[in-house]
C-alpha positions as MATLAB code, in Angstrom:
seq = 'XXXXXXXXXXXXXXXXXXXXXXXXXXXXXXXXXXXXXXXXXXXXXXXXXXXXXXXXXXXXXXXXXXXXXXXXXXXXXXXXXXXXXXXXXXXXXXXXXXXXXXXXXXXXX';
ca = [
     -14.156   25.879  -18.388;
     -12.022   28.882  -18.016;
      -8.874   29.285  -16.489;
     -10.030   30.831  -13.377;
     -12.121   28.056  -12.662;
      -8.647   25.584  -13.171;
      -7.243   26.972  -10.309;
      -7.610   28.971   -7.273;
      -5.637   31.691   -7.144;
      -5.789   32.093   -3.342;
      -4.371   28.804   -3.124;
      -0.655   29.778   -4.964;
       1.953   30.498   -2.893;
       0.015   29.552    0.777;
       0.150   26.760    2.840;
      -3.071   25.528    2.633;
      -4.907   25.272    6.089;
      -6.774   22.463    7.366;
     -10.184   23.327    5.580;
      -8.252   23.657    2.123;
      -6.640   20.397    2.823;
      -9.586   18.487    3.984;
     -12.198   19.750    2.012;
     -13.675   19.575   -1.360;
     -10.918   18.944   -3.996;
     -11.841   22.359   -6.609;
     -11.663   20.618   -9.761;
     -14.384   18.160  -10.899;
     -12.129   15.585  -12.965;
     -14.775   12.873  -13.764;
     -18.430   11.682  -13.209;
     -20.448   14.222  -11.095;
     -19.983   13.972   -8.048;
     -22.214   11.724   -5.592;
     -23.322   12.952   -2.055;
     -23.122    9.308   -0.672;
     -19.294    7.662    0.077;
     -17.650    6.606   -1.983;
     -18.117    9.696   -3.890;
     -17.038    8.400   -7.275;
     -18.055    4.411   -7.162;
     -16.679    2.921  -10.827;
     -13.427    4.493  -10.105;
     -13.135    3.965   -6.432;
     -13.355   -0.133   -6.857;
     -11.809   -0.117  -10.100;
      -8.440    1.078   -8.240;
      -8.248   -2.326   -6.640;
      -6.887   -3.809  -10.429;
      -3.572   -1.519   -9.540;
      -2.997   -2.691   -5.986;
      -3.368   -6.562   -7.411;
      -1.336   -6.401   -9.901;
       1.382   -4.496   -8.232;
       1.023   -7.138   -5.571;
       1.368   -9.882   -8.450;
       4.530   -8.321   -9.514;
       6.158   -7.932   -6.181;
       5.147  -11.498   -5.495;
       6.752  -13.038   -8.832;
      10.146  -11.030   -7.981;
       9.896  -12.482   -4.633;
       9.265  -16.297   -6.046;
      12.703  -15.654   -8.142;
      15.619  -17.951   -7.688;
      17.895  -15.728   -5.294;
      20.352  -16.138   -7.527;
      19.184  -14.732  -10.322;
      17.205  -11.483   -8.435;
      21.254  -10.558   -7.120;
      22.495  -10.785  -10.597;
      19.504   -9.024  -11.485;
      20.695   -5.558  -12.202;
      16.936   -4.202  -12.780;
      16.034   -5.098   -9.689;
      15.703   -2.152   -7.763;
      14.197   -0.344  -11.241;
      11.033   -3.623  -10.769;
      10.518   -2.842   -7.278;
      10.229    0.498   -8.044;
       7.767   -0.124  -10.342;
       6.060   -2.195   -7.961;
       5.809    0.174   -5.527;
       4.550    3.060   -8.090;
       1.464    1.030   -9.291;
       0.924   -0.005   -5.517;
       0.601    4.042   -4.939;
      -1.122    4.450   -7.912;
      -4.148    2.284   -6.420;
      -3.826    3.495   -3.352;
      -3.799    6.986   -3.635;
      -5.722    7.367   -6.764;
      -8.839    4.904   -4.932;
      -8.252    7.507   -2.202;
      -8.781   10.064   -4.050;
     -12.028    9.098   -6.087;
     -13.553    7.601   -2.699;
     -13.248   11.183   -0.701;
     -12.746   13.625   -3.132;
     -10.654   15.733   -0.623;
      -7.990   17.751   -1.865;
      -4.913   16.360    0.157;
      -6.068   13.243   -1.575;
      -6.150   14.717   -5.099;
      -2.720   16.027   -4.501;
      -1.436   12.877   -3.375;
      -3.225   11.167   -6.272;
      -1.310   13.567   -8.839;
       1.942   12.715   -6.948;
];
């Protein structure tokens, strides 16, 4: 692949309009792509391991003594992480289900 076809160069330095956002995302990053939603099936689904087990870790934070989550001083730092892998899922199942480029761009965030 050459570097032209990494990235658009009309795309550097614009905001991007609502086609650019909405459309196709430019870069092919996986299986070929599918004409039927979701676009990419295996890793569409296969998203829904990061949303359960950041909901497994927010849960067993939760289930904590009180006590012991205020003395906690990593506590904010495991939410955090909580939230991250809930993203993760979300954006990243997003992503692979569309394939629009807003969605690629939030998936990369």
């Amino acid at each position: 692949m050459s570097p032209d076809q990494l990235v658009d160069a009309s795309l550097i330095g614009r905001i991007p309009t609502h086609e650019i956002l909405w459309g196709p995302a430019p870069i092919d990053w996986c299986e070929p792509n599918a004409e039927e939603f979701p676009r990419e099936l295996h890793n569409t689904w296969t998203n829904a391991a990061y949303v359960v087990a950041a909901l497994a870790c927010a849960l067993s934070f939760l289930r904590e003594a009180p006590g012991v989550r205020a003395a906690s001083a990593g506590g904010a730092l495991y939410i955090f992480f909580c939230v991250s892998l809930l993203l993760t899922g979300v954006t990243s199942g997003w992503f692979h289900g569309t394939l629009y480029w807003v969605a690629q761009k939030a998936d990369e965030m």
